[in-house]
N, C-alpha and C positions, 0 to 999 in steps of 0.2 A: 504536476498534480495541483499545483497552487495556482493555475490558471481555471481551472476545473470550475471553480465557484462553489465544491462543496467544500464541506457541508454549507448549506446555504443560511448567509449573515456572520459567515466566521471567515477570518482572512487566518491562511499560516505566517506562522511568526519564527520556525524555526521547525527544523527536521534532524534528528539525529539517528544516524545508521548503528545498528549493533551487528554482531559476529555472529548471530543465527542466522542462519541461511537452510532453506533447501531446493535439491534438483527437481525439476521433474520433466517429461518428454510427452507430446502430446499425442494421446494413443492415436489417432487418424493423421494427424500431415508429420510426425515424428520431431516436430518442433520444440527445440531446448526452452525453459522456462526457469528463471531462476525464483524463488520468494526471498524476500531479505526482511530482516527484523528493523523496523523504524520505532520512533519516537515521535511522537507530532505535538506541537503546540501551536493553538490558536489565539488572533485576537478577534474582537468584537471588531464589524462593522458599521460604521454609523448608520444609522437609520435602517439597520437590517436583522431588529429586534430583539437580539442575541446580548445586548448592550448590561442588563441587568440580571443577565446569568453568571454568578458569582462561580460555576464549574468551566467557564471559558479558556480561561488560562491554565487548565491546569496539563500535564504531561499527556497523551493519548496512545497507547499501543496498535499499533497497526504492522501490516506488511504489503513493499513495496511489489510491483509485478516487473521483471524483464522476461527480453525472449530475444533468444539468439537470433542472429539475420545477418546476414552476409558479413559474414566473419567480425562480428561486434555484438558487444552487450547492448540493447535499445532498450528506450521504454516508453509507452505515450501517455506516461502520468498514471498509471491505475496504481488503486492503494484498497486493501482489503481492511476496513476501519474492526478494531477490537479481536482480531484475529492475528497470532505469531504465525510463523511461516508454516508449523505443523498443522495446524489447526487449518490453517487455508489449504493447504494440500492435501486434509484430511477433507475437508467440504467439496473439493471439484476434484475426489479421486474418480469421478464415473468419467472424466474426462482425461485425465491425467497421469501418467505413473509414474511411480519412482524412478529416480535415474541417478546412475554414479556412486 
């Protein structure tokens, strides 16, 4: 996710995982999908405007995205920014259902 460029003019400075989690199964290809609870902090990048935003550094609630694949946890960096894992599962349940 930190390759990602977003948000754009903020680099991550630090990510922390918490103990929320939820399942979910993807109602058409039956694909497992984990959400997990993060923490994100950013910094300003030079010259990428964000330099005089004094809310830069501070803590940011997000949830990370996995999906099960051949017998392993993946991820390709996606991060659902100001949403915990319920709340994203609760936004793409037309996609998605509970699992486990």
């Amino acid at each position: 996710a930190s390759q990602s460029g977003k948000p754009r003019g903020l680099a991550w400075s630090d990510c922390q995982f918490r103990d929320e989690f939820v399942v979910a199964r993807d109602r058409v290809s039956g694909e497992l999908r984990v959400f997990v609870g993060i923490t994100v902090r950013f910094e300003a990048v030079e010259g990428g405007g964000m330099e005089d935003n004094p809310n830069v550094g501070n803590w940011r609630d997000a949830t990370a995205v996995f999906r099960y694949e051949n017998r392993e946890w993946v991820t390709d960096g996606r991060v659902v920014f100001n949403l915990n894992p319920t709340q994203t599962m609760e936004r793409f349940h037309h996609d998605l259902e509970w699992s486990g």
